[in-house]
C-alpha positions as protocol buffer text, in pm:
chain_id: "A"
residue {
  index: 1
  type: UNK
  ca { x: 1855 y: -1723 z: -2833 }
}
residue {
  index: 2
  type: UNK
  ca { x: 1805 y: -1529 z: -2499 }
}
residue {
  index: 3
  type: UNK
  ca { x: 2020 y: -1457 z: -2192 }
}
residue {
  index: 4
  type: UNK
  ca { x: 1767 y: -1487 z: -1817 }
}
residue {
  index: 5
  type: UNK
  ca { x: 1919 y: -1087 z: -1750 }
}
residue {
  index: 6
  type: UNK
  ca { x: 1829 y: -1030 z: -2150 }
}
residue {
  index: 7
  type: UNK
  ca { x: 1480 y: -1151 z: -2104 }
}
residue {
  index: 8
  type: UNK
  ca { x: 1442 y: -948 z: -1730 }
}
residue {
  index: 9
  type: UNK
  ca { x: 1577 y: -631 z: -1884 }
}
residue {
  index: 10
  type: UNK
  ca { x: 1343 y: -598 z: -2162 }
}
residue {
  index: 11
  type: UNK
  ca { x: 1013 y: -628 z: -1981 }
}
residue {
  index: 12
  type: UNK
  ca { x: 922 y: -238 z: -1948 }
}
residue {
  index: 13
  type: UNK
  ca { x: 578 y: -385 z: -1766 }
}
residue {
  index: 14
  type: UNK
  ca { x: 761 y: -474 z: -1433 }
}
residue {
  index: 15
  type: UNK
  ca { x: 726 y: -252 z: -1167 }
}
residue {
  index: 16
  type: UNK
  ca { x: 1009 y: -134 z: -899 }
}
residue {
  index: 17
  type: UNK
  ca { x: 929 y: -277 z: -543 }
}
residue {
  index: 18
  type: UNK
  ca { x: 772 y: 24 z: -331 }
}
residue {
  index: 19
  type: UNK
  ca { x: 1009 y: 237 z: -131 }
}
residue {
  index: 20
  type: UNK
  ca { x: 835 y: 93 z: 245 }
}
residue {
  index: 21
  type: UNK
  ca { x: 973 y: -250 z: 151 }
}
residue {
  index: 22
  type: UNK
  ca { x: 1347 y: -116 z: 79 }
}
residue {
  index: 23
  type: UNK
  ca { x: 1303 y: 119 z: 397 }
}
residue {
  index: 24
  type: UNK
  ca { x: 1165 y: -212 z: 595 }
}
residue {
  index: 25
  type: UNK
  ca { x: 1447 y: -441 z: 496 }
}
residue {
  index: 26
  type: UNK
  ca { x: 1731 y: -175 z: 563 }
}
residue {
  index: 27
  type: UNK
  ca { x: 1590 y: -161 z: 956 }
}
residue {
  index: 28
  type: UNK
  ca { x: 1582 y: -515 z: 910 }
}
residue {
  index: 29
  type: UNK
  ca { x: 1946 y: -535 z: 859 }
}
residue {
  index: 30
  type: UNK
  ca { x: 2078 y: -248 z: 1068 }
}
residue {
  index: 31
  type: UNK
  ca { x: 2211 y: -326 z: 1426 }
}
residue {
  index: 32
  type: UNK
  ca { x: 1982 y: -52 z: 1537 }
}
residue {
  index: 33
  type: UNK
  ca { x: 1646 y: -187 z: 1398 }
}
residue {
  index: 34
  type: UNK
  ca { x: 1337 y: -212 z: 1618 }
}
residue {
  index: 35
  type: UNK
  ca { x: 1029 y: -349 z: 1599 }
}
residue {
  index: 36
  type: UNK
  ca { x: 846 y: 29 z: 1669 }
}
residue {
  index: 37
  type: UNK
  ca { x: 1022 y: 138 z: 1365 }
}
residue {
  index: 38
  type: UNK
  ca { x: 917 y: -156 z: 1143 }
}
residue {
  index: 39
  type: UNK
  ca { x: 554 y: -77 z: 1258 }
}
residue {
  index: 40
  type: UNK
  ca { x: 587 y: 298 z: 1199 }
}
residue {
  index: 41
  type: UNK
  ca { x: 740 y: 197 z: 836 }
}
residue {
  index: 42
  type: UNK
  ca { x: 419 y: -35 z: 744 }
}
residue {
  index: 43
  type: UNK
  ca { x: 147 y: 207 z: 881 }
}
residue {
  index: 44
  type: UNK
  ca { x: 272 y: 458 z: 632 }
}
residue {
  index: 45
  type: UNK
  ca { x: 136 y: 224 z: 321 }
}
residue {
  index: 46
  type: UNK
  ca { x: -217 y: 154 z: 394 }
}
residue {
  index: 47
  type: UNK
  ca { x: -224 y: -96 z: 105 }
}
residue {
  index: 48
  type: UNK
  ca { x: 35 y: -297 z: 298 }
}
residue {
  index: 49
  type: UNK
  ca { x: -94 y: -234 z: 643 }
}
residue {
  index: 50
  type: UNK
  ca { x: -425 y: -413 z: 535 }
}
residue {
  index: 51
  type: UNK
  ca { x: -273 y: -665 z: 335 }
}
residue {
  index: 52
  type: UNK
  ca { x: -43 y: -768 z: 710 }
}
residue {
  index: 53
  type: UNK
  ca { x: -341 y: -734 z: 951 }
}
residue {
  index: 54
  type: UNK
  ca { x: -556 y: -965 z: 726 }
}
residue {
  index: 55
  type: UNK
  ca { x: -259 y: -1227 z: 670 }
}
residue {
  index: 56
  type: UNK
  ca { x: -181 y: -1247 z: 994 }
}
residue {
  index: 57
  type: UNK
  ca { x: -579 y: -1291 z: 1120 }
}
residue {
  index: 58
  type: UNK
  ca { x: -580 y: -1555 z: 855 }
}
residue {
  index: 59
  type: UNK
  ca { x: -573 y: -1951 z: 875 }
}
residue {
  index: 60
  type: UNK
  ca { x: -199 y: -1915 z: 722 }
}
residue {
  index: 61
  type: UNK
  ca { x: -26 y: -1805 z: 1088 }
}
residue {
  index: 62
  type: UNK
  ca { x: -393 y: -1935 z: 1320 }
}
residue {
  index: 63
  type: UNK
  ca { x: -330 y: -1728 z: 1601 }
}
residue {
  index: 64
  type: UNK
  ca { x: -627 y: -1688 z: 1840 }
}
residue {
  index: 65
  type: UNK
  ca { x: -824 y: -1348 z: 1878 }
}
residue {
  index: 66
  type: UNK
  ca { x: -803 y: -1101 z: 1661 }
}
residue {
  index: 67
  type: UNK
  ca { x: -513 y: -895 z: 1574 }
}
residue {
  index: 68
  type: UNK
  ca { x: -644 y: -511 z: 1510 }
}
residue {
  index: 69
  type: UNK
  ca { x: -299 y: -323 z: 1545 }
}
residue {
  index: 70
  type: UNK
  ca { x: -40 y: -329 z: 1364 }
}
residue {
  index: 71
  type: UNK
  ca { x: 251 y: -298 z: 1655 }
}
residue {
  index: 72
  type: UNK
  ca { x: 39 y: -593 z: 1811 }
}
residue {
  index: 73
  type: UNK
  ca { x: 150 y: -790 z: 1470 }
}
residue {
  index: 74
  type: UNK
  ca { x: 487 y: -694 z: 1393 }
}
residue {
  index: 75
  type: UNK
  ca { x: 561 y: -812 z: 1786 }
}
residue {
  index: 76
  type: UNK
  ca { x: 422 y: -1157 z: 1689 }
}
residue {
  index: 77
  type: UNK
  ca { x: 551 y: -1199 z: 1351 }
}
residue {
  index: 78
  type: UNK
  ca { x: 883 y: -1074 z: 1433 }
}
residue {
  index: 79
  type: UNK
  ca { x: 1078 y: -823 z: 1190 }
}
residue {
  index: 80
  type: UNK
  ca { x: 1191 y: -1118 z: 945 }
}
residue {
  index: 81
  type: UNK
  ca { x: 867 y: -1258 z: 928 }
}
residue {
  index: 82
  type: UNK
  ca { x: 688 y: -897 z: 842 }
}
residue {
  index: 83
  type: UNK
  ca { x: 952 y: -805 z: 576 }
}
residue {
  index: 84
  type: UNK
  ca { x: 883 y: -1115 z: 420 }
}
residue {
  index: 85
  type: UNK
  ca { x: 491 y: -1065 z: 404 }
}
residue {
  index: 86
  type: UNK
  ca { x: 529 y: -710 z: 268 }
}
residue {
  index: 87
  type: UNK
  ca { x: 769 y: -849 z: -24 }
}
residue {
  index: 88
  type: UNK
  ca { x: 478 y: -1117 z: -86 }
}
residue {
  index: 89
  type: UNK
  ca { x: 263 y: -807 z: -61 }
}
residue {
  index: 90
  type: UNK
  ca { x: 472 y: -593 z: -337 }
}
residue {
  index: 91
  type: UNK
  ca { x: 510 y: -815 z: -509 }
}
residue {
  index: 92
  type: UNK
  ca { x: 119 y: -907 z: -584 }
}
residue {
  index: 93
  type: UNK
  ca { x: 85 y: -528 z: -613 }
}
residue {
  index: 94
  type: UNK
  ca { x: 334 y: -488 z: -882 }
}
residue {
  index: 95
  type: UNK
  ca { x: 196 y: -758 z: -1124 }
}
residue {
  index: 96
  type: UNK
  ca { x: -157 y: -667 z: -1032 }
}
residue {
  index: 97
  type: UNK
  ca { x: -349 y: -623 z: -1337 }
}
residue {
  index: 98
  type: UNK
  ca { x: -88 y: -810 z: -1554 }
}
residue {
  index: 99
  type: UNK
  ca { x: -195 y: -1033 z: -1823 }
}
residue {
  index: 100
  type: UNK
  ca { x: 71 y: -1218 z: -2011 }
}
residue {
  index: 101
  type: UNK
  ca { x: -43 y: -1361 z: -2332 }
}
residue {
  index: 102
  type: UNK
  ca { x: -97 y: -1739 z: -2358 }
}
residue {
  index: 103
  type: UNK
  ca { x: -107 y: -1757 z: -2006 }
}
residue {
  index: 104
  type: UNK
  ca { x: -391 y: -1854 z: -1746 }
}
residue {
  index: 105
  type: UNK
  ca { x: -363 y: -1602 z: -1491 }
}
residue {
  index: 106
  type: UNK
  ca { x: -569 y: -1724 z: -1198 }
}
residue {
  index: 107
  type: UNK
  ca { x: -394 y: -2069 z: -1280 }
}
residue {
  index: 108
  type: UNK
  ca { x: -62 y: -1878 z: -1229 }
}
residue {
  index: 109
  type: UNK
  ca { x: -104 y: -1777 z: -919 }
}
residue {
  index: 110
  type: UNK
  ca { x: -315 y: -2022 z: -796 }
}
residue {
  index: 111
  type: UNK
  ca { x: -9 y: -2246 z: -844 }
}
residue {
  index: 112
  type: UNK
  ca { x: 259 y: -2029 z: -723 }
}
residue {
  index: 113
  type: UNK
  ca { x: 46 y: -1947 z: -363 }
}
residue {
  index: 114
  type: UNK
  ca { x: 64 y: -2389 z: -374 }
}
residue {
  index: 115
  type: UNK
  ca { x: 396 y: -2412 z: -463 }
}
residue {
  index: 116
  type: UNK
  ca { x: 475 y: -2169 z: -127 }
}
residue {
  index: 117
  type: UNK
  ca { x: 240 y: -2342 z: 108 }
}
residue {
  index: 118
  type: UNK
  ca { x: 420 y: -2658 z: -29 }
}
residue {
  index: 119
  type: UNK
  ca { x: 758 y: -2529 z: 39 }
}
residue {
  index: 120
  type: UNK
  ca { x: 655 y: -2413 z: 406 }
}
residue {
  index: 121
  type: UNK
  ca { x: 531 y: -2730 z: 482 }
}
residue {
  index: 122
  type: UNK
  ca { x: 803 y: -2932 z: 388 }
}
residue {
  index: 123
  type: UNK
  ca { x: 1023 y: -2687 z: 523 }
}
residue {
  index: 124
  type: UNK
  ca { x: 847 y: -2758 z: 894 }
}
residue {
  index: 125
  type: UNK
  ca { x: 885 y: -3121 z: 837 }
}
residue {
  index: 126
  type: UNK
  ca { x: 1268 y: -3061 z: 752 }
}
residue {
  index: 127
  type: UNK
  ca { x: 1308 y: -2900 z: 1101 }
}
residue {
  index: 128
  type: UNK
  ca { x: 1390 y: -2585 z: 906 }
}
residue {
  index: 129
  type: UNK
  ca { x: 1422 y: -2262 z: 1178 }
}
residue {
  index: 130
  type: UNK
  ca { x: 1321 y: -1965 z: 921 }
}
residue {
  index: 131
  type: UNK
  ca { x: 1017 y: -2232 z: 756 }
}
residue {
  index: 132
  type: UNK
  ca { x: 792 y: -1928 z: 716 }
}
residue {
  index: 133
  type: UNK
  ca { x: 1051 y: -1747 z: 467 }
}
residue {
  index: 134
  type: UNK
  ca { x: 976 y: -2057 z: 244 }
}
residue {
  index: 135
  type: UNK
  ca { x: 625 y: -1954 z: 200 }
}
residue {
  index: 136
  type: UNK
  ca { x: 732 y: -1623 z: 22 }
}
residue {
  index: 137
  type: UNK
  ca { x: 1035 y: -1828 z: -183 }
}
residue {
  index: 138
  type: UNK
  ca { x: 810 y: -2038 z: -303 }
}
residue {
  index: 139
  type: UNK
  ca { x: 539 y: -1780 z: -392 }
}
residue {
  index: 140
  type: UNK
  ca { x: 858 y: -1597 z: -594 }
}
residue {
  index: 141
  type: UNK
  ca { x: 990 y: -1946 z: -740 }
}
residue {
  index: 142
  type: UNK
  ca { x: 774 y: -1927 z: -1072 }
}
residue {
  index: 143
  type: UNK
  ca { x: 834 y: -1549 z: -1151 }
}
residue {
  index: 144
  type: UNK
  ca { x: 1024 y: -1649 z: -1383 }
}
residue {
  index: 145
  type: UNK
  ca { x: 759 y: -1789 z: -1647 }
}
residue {
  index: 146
  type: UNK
  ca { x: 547 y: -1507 z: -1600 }
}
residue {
  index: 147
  type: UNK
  ca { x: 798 y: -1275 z: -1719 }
}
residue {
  index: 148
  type: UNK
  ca { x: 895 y: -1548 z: -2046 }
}
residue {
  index: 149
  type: UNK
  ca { x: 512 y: -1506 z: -2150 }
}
residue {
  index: 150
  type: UNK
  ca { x: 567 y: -1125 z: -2116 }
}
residue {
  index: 151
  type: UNK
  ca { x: 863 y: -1127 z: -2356 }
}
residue {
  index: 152
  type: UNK
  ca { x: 887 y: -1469 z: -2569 }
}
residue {
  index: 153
  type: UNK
  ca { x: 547 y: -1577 z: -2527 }
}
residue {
  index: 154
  type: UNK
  ca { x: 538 y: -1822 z: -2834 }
}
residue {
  index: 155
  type: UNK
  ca { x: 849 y: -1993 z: -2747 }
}
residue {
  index: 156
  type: UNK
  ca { x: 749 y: -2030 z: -2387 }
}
residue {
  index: 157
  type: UNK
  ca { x: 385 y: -2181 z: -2430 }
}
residue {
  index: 158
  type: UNK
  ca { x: 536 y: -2383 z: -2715 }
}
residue {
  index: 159
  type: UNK
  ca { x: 854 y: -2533 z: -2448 }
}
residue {
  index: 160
  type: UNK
  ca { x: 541 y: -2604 z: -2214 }
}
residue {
  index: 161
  type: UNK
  ca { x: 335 y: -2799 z: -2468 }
}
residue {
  index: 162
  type: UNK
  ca { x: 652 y: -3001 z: -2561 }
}
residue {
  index: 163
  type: UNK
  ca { x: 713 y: -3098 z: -2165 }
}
residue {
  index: 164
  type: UNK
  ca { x: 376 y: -3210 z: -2163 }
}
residue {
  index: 165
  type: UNK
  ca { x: 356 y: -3405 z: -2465 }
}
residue {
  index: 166
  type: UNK
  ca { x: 694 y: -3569 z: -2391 }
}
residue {
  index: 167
  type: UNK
  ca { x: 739 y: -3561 z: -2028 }
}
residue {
  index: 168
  type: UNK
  ca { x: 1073 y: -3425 z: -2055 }
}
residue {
  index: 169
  type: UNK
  ca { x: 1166 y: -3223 z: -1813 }
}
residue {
  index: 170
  type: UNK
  ca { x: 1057 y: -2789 z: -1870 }
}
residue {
  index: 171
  type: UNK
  ca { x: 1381 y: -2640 z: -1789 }
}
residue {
  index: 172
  type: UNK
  ca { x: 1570 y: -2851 z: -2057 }
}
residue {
  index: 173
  type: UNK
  ca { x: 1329 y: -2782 z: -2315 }
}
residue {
  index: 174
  type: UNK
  ca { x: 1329 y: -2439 z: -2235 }
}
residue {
  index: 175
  type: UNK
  ca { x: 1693 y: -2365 z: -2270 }
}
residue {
  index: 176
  type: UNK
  ca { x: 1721 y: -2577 z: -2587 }
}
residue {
  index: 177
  type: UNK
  ca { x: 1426 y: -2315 z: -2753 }
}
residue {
  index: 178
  type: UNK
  ca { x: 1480 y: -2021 z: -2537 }
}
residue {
  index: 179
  type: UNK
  ca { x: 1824 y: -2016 z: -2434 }
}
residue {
  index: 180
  type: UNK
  ca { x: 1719 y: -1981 z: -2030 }
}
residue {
  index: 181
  type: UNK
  ca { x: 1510 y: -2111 z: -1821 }
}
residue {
  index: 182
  type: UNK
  ca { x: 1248 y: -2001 z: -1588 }
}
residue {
  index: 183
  type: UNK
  ca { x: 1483 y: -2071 z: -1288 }
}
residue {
  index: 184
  type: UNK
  ca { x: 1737 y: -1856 z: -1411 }
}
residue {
  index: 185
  type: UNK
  ca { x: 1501 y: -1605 z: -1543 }
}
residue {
  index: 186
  type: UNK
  ca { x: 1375 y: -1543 z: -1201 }
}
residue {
  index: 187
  type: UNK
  ca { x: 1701 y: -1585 z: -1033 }
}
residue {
  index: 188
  type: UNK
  ca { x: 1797 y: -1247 z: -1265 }
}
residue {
  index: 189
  type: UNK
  ca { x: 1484 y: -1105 z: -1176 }
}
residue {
  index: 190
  type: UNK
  ca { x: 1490 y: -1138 z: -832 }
}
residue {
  index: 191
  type: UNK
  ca { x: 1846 y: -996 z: -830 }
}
residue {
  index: 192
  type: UNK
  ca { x: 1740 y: -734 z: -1030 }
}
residue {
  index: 193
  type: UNK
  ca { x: 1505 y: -648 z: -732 }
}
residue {
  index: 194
  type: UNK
  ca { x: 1789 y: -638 z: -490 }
}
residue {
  index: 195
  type: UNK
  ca { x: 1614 y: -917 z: -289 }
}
residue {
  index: 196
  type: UNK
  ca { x: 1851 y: -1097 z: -6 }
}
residue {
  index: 197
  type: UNK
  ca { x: 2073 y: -1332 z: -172 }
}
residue {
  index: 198
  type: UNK
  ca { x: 1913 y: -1641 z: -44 }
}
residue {
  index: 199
  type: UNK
  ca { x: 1564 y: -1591 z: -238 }
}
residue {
  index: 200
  type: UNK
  ca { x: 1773 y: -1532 z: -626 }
}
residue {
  index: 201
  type: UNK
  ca { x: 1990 y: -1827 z: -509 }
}
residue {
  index: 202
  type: UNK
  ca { x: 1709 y: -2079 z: -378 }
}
residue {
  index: 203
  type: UNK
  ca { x: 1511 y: -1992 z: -683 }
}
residue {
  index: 204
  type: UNK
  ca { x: 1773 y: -2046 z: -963 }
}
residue {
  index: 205
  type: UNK
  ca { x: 1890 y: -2322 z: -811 }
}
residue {
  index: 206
  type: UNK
  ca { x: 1561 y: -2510 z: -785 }
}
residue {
  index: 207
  type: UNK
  ca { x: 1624 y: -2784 z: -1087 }
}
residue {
  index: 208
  type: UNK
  ca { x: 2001 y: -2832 z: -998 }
}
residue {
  index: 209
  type: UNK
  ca { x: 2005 y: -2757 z: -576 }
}
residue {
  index: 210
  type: UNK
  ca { x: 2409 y: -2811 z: -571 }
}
residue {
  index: 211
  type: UNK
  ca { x: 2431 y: -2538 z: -769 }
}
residue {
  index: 212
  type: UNK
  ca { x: 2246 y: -2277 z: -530 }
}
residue {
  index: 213
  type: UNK
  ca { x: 2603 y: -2326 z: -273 }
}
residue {
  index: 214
  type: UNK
  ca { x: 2483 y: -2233 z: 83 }
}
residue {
  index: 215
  type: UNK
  ca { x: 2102 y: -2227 z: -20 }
}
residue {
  index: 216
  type: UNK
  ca { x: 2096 y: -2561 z: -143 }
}
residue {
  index: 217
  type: UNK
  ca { x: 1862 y: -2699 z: 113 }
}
residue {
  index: 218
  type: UNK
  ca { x: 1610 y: -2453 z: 37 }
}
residue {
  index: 219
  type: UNK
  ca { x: 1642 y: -2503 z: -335 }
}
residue {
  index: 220
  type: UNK
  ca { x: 1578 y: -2896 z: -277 }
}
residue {
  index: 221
  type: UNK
  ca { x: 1263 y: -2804 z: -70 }
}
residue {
  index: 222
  type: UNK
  ca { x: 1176 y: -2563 z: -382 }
}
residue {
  index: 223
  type: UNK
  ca { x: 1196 y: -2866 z: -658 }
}
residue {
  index: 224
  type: UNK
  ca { x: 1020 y: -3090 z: -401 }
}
residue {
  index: 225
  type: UNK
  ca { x: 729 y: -2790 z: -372 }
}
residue {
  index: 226
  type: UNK
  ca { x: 745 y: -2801 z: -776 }
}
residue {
  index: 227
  type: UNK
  ca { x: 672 y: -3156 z: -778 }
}
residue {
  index: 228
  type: UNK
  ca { x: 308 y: -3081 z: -574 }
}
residue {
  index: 229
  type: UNK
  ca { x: 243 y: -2782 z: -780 }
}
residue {
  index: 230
  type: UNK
  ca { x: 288 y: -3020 z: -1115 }
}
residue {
  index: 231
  type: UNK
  ca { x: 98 y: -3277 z: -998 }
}
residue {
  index: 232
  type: UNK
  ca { x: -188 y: -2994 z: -890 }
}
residue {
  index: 233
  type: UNK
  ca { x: -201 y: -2869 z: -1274 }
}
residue {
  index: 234
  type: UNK
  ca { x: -171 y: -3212 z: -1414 }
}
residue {
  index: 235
  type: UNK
  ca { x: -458 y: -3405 z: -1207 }
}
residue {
  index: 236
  type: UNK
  ca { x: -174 y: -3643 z: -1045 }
}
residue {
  index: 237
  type: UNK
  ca { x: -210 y: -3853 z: -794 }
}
residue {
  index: 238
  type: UNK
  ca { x: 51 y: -3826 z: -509 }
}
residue {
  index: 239
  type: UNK
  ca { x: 153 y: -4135 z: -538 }
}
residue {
  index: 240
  type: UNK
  ca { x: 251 y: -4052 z: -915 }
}
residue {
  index: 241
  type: UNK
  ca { x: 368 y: -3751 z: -829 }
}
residue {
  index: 242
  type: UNK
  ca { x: 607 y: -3874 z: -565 }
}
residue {
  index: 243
  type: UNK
  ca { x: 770 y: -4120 z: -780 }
}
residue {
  index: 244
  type: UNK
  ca { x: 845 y: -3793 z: -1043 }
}
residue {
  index: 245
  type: UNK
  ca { x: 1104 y: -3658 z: -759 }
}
residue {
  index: 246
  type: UNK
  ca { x: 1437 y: -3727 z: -822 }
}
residue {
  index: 247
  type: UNK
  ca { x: 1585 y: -3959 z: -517 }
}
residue {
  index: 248
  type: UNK
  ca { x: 1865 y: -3740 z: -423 }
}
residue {
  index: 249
  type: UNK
  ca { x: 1606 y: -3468 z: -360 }
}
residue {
  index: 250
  type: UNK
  ca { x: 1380 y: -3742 z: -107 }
}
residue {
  index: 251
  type: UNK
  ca { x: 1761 y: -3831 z: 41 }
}
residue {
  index: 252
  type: UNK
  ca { x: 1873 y: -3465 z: 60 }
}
residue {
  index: 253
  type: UNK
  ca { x: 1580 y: -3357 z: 267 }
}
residue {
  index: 254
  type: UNK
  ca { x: 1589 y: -3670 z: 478 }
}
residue {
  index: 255
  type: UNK
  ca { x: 1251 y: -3753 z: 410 }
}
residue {
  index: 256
  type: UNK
  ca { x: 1016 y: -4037 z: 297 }
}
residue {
  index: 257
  type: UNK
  ca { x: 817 y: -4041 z: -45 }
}
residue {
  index: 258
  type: UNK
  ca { x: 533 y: -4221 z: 118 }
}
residue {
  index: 259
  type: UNK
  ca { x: 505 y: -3790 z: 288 }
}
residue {
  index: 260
  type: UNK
  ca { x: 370 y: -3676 z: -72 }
}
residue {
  index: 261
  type: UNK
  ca { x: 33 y: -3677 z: -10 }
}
residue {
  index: 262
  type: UNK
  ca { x: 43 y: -3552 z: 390 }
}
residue {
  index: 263
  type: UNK
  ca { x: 244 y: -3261 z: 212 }
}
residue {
  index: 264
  type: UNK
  ca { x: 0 y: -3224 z: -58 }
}
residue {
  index: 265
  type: UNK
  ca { x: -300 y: -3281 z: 171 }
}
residue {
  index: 266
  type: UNK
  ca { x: -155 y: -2966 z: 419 }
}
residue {
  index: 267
  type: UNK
  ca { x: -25 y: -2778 z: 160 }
}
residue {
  index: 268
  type: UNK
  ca { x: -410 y: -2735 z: 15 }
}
residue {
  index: 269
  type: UNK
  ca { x: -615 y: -2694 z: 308 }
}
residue {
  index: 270
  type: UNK
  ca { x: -597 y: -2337 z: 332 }
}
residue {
  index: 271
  type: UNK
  ca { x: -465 y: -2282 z: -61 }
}
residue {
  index: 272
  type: UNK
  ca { x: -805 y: -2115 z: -162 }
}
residue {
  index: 273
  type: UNK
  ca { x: -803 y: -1870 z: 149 }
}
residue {
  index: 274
  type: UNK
  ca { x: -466 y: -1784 z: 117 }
}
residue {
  index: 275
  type: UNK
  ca { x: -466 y: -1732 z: -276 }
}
residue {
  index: 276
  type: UNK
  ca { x: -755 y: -1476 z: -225 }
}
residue {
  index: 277
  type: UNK
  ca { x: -565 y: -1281 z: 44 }
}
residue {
  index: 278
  type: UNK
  ca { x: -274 y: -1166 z: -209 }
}
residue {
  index: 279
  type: UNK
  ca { x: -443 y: -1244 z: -566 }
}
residue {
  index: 280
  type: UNK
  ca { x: -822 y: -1173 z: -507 }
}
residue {
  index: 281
  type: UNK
  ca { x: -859 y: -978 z: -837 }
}
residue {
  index: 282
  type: UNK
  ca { x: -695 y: -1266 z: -1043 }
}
């Protein structure tokens, strides 16, 4: 059996975030941050600064004319906003060109760019202020599988053909075979990373939400955003797929299952446009 910080700590194949995203988030968090600064920070990784200027020209954010400078972005994203797209951009950078065995890559990520648009979407329908930091939670919420097919590859492929054959539920099977689950295997990743608290929290808390303490709303929009990125890989209908949340989850939110398929519907409009913006080579 496997501990979640056994199974981080002996994948040698995961790279360090890049120094511009540790530099970003400290003037993020220091009284003294600006907005220049941020800007300054990002034109220093041309990687990144392409990856923000074509993000935020894209149908994700829709904002009219186009944005050529990079000060001209970081003014209308806002700091928290930018340090979140260049940790969605490090992160496809550091598992580009990974191939885990017995797993469908473009699937992968196909699914986890879903399971964020998803998570923003409900997160706008919850009222939530930071909605747009769901986007990047929910891109990070299935890191954890990627790295089980890195490192226990037979046991994970064999805990997701039992969940399909039986319709129990992953996590379960997974910690009865593995001895973790993918929640708390990304949860130890994303700690690992030194990410803010709320992203290791939301994520490991995504099957059990009262057990993420003050990030428990975001970890109920997280299983709700599972739920639409199941039904995706399963051929579901919403209406199936709604009825496969748990009711504390609808009640928790405040919100109605009969909103499955408008979440589902806006979650996928711009899912292929957005999924070849950070995971064109996949």
């Amino acid at each position: 059996m496997h501990s979640a910080l056994e199974i981080v700590a002996s994948v040698d194949r995961l790279k360090s975030l890049p120094a511009v995203y540790h530099r970003i988030r400290a003037e993020l968090e220091s009284p003294e941050g600006s907005l220049n600064e941020v800007a300054r920070l990002v034109t220093h990784d041309g990687v990144i600064t392409g990856r923000i200027l074509q993000v935020v020209n894209s149908p994700l954010y829709g904002f009219s004319g186009q944005i050529d400078s990079v000060m001209r972005a970081v003014q209308l994203l806002g700091m928290q906003q930018v340090h979140d797209l260049v940790l969605a951009t490090a992160v496809s950078e550091a598992f580009d060109g990974v191939h885990a065995e017995r797993m469908n890559m473009r699937m992968f990520w196909r699914l986890s760019v879903l399971r964020g648009l998803a998570a923003r979407v409900i997160a706008r329908h919850c009222s939530l202020l930071d909605a747009e930091r769901m986007f990047v939670i929910g891109l990070l919420a299935d890191m954890g599988h990627l790295v089980m097919y890195l490192t226990v590859p037979e046991l994970a492929e064999r805990a997701q053909n039992e969940a399909d054959a039986t319709e129990q539920p992953l996590h379960t099977i997974e910690r009865r075979l593995i001895g973790a689950d993918y929640a708390e295997v990304g949860c130890a990743l994303l700690d690992s990373w030194q990410l803010p608290l709320g992203f290791a929290s939301a994520v490991g808390g995504q099957h059990t939400p009262c057990t993420a303490g003050a990030h428990n709303f975001e970890a109920a929009i997280l299983s709700l955003a599972n739920r639409v990125a199941d039904a995706d890989r399963r051929g579901l209908s919403s209406e199936d797929a709604a009825t496969r949340v748990d009711s504390a989850i609808w009640t928790h939110l405040d919100l109605a299952p009969n909103l499955m398929g408008e979440i589902r519907e806006e979650a996928e409009l711009n899912l292929a446009a957005v999924t070849a913006l950070f995971f064109s080579r996949h």
